[in-house]
C-alpha positions in Angstrom: -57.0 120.1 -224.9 -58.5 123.2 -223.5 -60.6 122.9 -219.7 -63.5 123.8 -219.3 -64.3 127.3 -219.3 -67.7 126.7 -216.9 -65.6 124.5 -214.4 -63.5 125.2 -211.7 -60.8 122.8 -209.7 -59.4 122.6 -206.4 -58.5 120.3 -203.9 -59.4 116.6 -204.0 -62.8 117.3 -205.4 -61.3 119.5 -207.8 -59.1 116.8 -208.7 -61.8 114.6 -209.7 -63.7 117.1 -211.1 -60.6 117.8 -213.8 -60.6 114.2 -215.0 -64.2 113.8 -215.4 -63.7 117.2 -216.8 -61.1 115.8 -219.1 -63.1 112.6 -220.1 -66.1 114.5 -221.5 -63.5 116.8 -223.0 -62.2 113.3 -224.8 -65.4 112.3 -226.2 -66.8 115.9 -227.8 -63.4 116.7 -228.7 -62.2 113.9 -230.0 -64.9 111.6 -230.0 -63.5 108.9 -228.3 -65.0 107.4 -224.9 -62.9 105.9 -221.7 -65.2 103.2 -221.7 -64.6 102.4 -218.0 -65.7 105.9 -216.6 -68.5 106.4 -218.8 -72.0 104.8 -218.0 -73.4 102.9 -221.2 -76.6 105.0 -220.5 -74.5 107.9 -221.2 -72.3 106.9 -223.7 -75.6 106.3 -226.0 -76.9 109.5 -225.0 -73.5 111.3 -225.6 -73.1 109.5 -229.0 -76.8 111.0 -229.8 -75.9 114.1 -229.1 -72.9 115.0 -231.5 -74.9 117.3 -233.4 -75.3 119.8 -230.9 -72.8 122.3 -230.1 -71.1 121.4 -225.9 -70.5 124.8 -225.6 -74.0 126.4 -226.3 -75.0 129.0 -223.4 -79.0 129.7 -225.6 -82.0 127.6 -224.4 -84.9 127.4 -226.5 -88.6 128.4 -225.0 -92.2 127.8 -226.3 -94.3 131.1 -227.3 -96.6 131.6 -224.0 -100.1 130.6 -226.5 -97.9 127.4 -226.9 -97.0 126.8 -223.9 -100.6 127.5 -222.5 -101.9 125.3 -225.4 -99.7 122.3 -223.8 -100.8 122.8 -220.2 -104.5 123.0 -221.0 -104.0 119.2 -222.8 -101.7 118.2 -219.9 -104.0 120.1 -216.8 -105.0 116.7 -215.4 -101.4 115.5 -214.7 -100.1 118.9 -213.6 -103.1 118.9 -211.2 -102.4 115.5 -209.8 -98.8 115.9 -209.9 -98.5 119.6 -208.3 -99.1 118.5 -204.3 -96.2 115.1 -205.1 -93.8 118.2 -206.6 -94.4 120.4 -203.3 -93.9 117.2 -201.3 -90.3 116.5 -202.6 -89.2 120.1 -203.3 -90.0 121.0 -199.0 -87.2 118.2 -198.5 -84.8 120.3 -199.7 -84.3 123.9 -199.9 -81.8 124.0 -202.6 -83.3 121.9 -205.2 -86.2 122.5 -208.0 -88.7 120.2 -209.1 -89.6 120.0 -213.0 -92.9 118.4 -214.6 -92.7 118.2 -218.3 -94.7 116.7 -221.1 -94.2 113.6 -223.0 -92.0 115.9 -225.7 -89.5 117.4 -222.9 -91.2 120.6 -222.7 -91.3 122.1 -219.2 -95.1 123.3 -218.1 -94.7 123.4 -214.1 -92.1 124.0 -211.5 -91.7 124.0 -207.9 -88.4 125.7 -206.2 -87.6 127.0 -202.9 -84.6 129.1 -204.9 -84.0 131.0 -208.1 -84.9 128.0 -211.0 -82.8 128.8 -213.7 -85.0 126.6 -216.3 -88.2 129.1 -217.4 -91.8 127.3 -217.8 -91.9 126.2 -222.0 -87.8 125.1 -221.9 -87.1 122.6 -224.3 -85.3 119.6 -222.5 -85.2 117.6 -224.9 -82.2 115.8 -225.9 -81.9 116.9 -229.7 -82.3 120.3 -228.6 -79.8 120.6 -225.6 -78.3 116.6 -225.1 -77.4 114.6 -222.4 -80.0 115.6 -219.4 -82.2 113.4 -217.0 -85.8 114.7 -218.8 -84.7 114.3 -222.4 -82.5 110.8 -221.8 -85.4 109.3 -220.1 -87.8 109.8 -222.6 -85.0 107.8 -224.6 -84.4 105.4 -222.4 -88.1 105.3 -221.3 -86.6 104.9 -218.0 -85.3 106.2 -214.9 -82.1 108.1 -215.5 -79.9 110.4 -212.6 -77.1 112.5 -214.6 -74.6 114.0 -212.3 -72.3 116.8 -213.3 -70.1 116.2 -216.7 -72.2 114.0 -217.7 -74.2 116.0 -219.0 -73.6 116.8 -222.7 -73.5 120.6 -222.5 -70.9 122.6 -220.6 -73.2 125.1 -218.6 -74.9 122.2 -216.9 -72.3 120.8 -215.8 -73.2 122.0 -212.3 -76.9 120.4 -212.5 -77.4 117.0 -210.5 -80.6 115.8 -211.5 -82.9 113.0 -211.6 -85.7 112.3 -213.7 -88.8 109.7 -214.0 -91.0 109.4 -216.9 -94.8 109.0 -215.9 -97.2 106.5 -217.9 -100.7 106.2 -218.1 -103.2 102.9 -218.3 -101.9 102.4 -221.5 -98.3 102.3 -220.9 -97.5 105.5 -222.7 -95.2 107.8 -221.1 -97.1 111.4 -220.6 -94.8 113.1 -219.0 -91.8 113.3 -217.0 -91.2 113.9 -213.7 -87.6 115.7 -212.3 -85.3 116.7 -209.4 -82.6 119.0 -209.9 -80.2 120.5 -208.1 -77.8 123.2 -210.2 -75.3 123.6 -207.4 -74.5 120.3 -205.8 -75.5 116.9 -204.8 -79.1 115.4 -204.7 -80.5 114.3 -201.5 -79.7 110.7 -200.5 -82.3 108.3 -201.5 -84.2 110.9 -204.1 -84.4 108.0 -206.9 -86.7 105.7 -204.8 -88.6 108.9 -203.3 -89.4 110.4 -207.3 -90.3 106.7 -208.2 -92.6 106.2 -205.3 -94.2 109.7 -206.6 -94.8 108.6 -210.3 -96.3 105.5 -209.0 -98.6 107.6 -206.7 -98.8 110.1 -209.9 -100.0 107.3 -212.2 -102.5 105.5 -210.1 -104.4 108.8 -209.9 -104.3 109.1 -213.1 -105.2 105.7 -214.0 -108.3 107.0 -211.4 -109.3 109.8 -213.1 -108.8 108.5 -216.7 -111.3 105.6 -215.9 -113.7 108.7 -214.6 -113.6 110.1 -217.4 -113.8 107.0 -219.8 -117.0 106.2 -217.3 -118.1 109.3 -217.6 -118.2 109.7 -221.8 -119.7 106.0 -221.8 -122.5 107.3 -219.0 -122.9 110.2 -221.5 -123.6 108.5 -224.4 -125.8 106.0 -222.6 -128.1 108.3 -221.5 -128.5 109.9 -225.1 -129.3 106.8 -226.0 -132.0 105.3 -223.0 -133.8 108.4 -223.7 -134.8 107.6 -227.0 -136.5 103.9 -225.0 -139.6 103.3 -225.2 -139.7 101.8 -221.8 -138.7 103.4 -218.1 -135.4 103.3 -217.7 -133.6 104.2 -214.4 -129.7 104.4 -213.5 -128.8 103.8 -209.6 -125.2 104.0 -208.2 -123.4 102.1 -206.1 -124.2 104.3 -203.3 -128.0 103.3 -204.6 -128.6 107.2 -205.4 -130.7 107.9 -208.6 -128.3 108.9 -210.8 -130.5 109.2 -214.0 -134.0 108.8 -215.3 -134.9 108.7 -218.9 -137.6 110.9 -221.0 -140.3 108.1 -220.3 -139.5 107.7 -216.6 -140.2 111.7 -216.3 -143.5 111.6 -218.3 -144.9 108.7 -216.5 -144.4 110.2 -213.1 -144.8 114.0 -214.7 -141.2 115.2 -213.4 -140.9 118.4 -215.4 -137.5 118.6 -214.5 -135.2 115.5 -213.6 -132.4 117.0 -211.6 -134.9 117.2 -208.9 -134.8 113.6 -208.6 -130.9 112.9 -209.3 -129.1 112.7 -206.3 -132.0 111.4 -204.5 -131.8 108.0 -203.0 -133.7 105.2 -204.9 -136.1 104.1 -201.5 -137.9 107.7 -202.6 -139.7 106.0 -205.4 -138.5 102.2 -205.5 -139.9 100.7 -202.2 -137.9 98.3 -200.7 -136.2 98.2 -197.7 -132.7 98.4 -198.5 -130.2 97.7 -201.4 -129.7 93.8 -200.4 -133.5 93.3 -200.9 -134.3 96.0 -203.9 -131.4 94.0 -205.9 -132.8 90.5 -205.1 -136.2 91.4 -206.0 -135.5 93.2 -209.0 -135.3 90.4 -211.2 -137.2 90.3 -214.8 -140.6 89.9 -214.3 -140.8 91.3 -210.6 -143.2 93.9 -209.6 -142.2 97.1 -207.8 -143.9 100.0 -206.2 -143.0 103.6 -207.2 -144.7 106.7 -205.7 -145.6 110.1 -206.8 -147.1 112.6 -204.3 -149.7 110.9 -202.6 -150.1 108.2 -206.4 -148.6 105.3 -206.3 -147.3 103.3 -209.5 -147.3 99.7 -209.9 -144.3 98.5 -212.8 -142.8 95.8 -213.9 -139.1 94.9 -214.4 -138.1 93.6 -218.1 -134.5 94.0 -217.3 -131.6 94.5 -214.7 -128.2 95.2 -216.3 -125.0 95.8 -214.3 -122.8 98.8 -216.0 -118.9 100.4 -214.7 -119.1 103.5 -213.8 -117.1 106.3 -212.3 -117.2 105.1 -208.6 -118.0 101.0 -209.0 -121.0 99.6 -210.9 -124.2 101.3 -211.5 -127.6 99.2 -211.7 -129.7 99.9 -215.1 -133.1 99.1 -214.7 -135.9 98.9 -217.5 -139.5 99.2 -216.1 -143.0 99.3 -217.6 -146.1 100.4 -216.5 -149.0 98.3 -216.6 -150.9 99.4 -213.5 -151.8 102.3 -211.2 -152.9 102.8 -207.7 -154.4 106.0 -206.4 -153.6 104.9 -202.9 -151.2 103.0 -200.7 -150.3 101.6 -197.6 -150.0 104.0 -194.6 -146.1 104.2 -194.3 -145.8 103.1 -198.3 -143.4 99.8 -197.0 -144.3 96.2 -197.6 -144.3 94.2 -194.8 -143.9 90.6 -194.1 -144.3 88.2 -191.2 -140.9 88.7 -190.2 -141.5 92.3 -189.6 -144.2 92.2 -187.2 -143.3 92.7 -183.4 -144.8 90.5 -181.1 -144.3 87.2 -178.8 -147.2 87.5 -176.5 -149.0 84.3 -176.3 -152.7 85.6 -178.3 -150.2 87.4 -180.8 -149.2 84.3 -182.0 -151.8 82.7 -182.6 -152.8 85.5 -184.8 -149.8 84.9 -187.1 -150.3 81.1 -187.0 -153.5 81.8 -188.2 -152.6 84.5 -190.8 -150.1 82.2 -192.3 -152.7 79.5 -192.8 -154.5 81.9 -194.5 -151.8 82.6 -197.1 -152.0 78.8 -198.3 -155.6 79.7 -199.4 -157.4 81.8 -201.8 -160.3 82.3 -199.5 -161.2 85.9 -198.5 -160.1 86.7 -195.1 -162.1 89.4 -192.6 -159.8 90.9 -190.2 -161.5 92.4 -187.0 -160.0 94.8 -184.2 -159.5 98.2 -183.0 -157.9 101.2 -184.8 -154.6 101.2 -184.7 -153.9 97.4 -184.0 -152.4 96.5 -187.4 -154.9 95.2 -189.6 -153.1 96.5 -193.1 -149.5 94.8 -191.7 -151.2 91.5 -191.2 -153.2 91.9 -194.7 -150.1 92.7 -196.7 -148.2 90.1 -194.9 -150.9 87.6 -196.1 -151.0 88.5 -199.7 -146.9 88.6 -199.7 -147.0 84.7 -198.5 -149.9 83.7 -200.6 -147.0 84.0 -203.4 -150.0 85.9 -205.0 -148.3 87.3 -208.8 -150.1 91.3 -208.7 -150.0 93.3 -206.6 -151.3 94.8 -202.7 -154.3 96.9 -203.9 -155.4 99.0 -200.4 -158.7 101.0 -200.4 -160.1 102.5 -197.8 -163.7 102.6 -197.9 -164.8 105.0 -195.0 -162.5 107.2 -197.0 -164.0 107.8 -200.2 -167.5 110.0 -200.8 -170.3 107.9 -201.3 -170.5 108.9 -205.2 -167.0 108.2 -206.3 -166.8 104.8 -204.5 -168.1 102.7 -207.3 -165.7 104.8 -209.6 -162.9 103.2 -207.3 -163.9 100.0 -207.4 -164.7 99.1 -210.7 -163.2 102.3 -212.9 -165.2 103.8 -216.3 -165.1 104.2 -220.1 -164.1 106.6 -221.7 -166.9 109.7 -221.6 -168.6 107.8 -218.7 -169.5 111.4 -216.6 -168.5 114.9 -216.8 -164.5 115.4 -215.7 -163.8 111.7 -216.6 -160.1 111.0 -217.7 -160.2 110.4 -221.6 -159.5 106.9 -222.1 -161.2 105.8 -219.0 -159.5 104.6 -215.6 -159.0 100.9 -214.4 -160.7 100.8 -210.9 -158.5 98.9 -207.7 -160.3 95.3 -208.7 -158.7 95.3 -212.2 -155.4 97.1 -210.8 -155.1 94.1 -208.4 -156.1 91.7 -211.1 -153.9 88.6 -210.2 -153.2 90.3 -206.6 -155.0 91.1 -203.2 -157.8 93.6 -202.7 -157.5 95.6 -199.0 -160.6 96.6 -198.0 -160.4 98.6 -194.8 -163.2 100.0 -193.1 -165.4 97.5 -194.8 -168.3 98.9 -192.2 -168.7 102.3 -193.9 -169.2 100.7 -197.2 -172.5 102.0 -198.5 -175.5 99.7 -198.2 -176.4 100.5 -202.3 -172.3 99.9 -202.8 -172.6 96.5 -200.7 -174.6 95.1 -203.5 -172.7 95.8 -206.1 -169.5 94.7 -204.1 -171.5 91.0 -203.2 -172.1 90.9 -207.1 -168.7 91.1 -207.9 -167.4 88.5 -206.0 -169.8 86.0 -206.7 -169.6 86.6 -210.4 -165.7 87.7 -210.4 -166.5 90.2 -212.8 -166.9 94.1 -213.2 -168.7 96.1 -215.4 -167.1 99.8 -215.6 -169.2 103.1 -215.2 -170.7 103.6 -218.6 -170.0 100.5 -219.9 -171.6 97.3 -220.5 -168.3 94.7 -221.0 -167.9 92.3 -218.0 -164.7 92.2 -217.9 -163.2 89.0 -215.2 -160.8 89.8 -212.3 -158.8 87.4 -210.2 -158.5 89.1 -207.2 -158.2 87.8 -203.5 -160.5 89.9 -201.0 -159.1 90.6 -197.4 -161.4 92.9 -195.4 -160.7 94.7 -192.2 -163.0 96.4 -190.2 -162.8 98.0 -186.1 -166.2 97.7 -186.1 -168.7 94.8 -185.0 -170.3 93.5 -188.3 -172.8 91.0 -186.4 -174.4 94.8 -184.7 -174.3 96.2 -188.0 -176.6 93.6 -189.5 -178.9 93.6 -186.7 -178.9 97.9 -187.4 -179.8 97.3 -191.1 -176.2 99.0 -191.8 -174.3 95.7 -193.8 -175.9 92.8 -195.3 -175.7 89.9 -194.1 -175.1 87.6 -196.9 -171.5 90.2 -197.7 -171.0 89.3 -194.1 -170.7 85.9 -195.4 -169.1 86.3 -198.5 -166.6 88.4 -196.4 -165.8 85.8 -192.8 -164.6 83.2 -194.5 -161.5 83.1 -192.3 -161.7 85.5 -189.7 -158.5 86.9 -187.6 -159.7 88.8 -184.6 -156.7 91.2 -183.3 -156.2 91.9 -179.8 -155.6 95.6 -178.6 -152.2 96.4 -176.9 -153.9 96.5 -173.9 -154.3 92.8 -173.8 -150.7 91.9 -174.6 -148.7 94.2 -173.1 -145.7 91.8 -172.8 -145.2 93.1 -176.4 -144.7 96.5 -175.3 -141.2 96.8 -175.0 -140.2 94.9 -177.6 -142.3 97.3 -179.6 -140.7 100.2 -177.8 -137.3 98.9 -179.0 -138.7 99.0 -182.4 -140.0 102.1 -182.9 -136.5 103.0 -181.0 -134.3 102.0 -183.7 -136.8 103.0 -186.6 -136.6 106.6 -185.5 -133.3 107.5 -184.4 -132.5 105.7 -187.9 -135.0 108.5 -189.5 -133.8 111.1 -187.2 -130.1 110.2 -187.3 -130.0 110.2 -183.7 -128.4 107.8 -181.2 -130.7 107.0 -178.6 -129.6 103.8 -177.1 -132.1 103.1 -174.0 -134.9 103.6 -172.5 -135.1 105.2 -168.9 -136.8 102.0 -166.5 -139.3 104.7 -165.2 -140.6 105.3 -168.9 -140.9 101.8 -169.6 -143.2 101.1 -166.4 -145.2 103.9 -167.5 -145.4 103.0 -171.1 -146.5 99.3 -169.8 -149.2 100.7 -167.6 -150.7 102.8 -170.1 -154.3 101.3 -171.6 -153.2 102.6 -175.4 -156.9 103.2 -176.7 -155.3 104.1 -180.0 -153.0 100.8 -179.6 -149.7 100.0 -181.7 -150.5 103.5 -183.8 -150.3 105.3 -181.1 -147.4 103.8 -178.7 -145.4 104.5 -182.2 -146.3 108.2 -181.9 -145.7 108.2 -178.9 -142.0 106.8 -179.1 -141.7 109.1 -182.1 -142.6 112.4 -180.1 -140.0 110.9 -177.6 -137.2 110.4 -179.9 -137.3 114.4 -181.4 -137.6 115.6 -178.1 -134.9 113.9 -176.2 -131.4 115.5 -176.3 -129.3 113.2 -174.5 -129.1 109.6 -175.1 -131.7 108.0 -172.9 -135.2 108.5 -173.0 -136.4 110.2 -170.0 -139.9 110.5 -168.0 -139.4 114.6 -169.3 -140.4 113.4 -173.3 -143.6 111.5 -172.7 -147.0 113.2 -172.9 -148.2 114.5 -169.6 -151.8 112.9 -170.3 -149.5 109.0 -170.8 -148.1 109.6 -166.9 -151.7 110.7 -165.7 -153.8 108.3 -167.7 -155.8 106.4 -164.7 -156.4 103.3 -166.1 -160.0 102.3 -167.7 -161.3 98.4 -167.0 -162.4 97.3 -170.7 -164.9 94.8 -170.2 -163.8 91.7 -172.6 -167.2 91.1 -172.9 -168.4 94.3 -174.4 -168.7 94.6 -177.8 -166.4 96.6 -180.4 -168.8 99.3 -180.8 -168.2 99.3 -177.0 -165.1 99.7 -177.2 -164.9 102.1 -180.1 -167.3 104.4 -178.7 -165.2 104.1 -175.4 -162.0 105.1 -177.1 -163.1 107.5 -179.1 -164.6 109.4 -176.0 -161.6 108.8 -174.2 -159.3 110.4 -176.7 -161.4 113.2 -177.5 -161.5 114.0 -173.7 -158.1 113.8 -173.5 -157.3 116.3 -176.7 -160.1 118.5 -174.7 -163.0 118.1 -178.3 -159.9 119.2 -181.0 -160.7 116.9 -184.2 -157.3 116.9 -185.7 -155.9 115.2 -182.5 -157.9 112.7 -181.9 -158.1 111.4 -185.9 -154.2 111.6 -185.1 -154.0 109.7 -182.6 -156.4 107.4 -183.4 -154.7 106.7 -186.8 -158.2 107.8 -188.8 -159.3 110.9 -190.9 -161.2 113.6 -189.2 -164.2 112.9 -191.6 -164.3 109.5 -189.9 -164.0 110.9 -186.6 -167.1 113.1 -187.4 -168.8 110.6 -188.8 -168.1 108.2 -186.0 -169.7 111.0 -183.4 -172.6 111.2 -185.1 -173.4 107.7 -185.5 -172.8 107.2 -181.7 -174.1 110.3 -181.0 -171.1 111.0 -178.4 -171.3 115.0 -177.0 
């Protein structure tokens, strides 16, 4: 029996070497196996590997188009696996570390030294026998081949270790291996390159289920674009991450990407995900905006999908109804989110949730600026009313497009009317509650038509001649004092009537001040939440200036004040340094409470124009009103 040509003995080592030398010898010599010093695992291997010559010195290699071929189908797991390989070959400098495919070919290495084995080497066991990749795609195991066990004679050098890699199926993919061709492995290198698979495979597992997500996410929007109805796709992260056709054409998006990627609160308005997911159910309404148009749908459907992070919401909307105008802010707000504990501040609510239990129209009187539209919407969202909030501001719209407003028109009705006709806000809030703010510029001719209307609860449209009947609830607010306007021939009387059923009188900051720092804590958090800041007090010098102020422009205006104050403070207090010189000069006016609100309007509007020195722009600011109205207001009063 000849040695082996590829071996070499000496000393005890050598020893040992020689016999293990001689028992592989045995077996492809003779065939026969010392049972005793032979693994089973590599008995079976050995016994598979007869056919192939022990003494081969060739290796076969893929083509390089092949090769590239296999690592294009396999880039995911050489990707994922690359940083574990650098890992484990930096623990050693004289090792390599092999990834190859499910079929034993090699298509990545790492090594520190000279790696003998090319990229494209077969290692599979019918092409060079016993080894660590080929056995354990046999064995669909862990294997660790040490010296003569290995089948052929020139690797008789090689230690190595190898781990086949599954994916959610169970399939092995690949294999992973540590080799070293001149001596022992490092201790413990089993559990190490099994820890790596299993960090290997849950990646893949990872990105497989991307990728599974992602096809059935692809597919799914082919096929919600060919809907009918409005059909929207929100993330976990409750980003939009895709509209259908319909969705685009309702709110004329030319091109969706601009909305993908946007947060959902940009056109679905509730106040966070909690909320927009509870209210979302069949049947609900929701608010959607477009530039300065807002959209009333309804939901037919909510359906929880997988996706590539966690679960995606689908929505399916329709569009029955649409507003030309919304609240101030565009939110919805409910008693629970209006500020205020002072004594006369609750009475207000106590009486505004009386009103809810009604259907009677409401009148709500006080100042600019003291929250007239918050208490309305908060009405209409306890009435449990089914439509929806329908705001219109009155002193807004030009005398000749009022009625339009209102009550809509036909088809044809005028020169540059829409084809098809328009539904006016009493029809759009059919079911709901109509704002009417600034009810004291309405019109006298317009009054008429109003006090028709709500006796009758019907409207005719511009150029037609169908009644056609609304249910709609009427709350009216106005900062001016109705009683004086009847006795100036400027609003009729029996509207007046129609109008105070319940009346809510709100008082002006001024006369609850007690409310003024919780309201500064408000406007606090809403604005370093807006400006991503993090402003956490209020200096106590601010605050006694902020409580001595007489706010003529009320809540509206302590807001902008807080919101100047939040952009312009650096630090993480607000200081005396970030509120308006003309705040920490303001000598204080004595408002007589029995002056009337034409008084008082004509008072604050002086006040504020004095103190923005005439400019227009700044005083509608601050005031919370439209320049027009401010004009308007001026000549009416005839203030210089």
């Amino acid at each position: 029996m000849t040695p082996n040509p590829n071996a070499t003995y000496s000393g005890e080592n050598g020893r040992e070497n020689f016999q293990e030398d001689l028992i592989w010898r045995h077996f492809v010599e003779k065939g026969v196996l010392i049972e005793p010093r032979v693994r089973p695992i590599i008995a079976r291997s050995w016994q598979r590997s007869t056919k192939i010559d022990p003494f081969r010195n060739q290796r076969s290699v893929l083509p390089k188009h092949q090769l590239d071929l296999r690592r294009t189908r396999n880039q995911d797991l050489i990707a994922i696996a690359w940083p574990v390989m650098q890992e484990i070959s930096s623990l050693d400098g004289k090792i390599f570390v092999l990834l190859c495919d499910n079929e034993g070919y090699v298509i990545e290495k790492v090594s520190n030294v000279d790696c003998p084995i090319p990229l494209g080497a077969k290692c599979r066991e019918e092409d060079i026998g016993t080894n660590a990749i080929g056995t354990a795609l046999i064995e669909r195991g862990p294997v660790e081949i040490k010296g003569y066990e290995h089948y052929v004679s020139r690797l008789h050098g090689y230690h190595c270790a190898a781990v086949p890699i599954r994916d959610v199926s169970g399939s092995i993919i690949g294999v992973i291996d540590v080799t070293n061709p001149h001596g022992d492995l490092p201790a413990g290198i089993m559990q190490l390159l099994k820890f790596a698979v299993q960090l290997i495979e849950h990646q893949l597992c990872s990105r497989q289920k991307y990728h599974c997500s992602e096809e059935m996410i692809k597919n799914l929007k082919k096929l919600i674009d060919l809907i009918d109805n409005c059909v929207v796709i929100i993330d976990s992260e409750g980003k939009i991450a895709y509209v259908n056709k319909k969705f685009c054409d309702i709110l004329e998006i030319e091109n969706k990407e601009k909305i993908i990627g946007l947060h959902y609160l940009d056109f679905l308005k509730f106040k966070d995900k909690a909320v927009f997911l509870q209210n979302c159910s069949p049947g609900s309404l929701v608010k959607l905006e477009k530039d300065r148009e807002s959209l009333i749908c309804k939901v037919i459907d909510v359906k929880q999908i997988p996706s590539c992070k966690e679960t995606d919401t689908l929505l399916f909307l329709e569009f029955p109804k649409k507003i030309t105008s919304t609240s101030a802010d565009g939110s919805d707000y409910r008693f629970h989110d209006i500020i205020g504990r002072a004594r006369s501040w609750s009475e207000i609510i106590w009486r505004a949730k009386k009103a809810a239990q009604v259907s009677s129209n409401v009148l709500i009187e006080g100042e600019s600026g003291t929250g007239k539209e918050l208490i309305a919407q908060a009405i209409h969202y306890e009435s449990g009313r089914k439509g929806p909030f329908v705001p219109i501001n009155c002193g807004a719209i030009p005398k000749e497009l009022i009625e339009s407003e209102l009550f809509g028109y036909e088809d044809g009705a005028f020169t540059g009317a829409k084809r098809g006709g328009k539904m006016g806000k009493f029809e759009v809030a059919d079911g709901g509650t109509l704002f009417l703010d600034e009810i004291g510029e309405m019109p006298l001719e317009m009054q008429v038509h109003l006090l028709r209307v709500l006796q009758e609860k019907k409207i005719i449209r511009i150029g037609g001649s169908k009644p056609r009947p609304v249910d709609v609830r009427i709350i009216a607010a106005t900062n001016r004092d109705l009683r004086e306007e009847i006795k100036a021939g400027r609003f009729r009387e029996d509207l007046y009537f129609r109008l105070n059923v319940i009346n809510i009188n709100l008082p002006p900051l001024r006369e609850r001040k007690k409310d003024i720092p919780l309201l500064v804590e408000h406007f606090l958090e809403r604005y370093c939440r807006q400006f991503h800041k993090n402003i956490t007090a209020v200096d106590k010098e601010v605050m006694d200036i902020l409580c001595c102020y007489e706010w003529p422009g009320n809540v509206r205006e302590l807001s902008n004040v807080i919101e100047n104050a939040v952009v312009f403070t650096e630090g993480n207090i607000i200081l005396p340094e970030v509120i308006p010189s003309f705040i920490k000069e303001y000598t204080p006016v004595r408002y007589s409470r029995g002056g009337s609100l034409r008084e008082h309007e004509e008072r604050l509007i002086f006040e504020t124009l004095k103190r923005y020195n005439g400019n227009i722009s700044k005083t509608a600011k601050a005031l919370g009103i439209t320049r027009n109205t401010v004009y308007r207001k001026i000549n009416k009063q005839r203030l210089n």
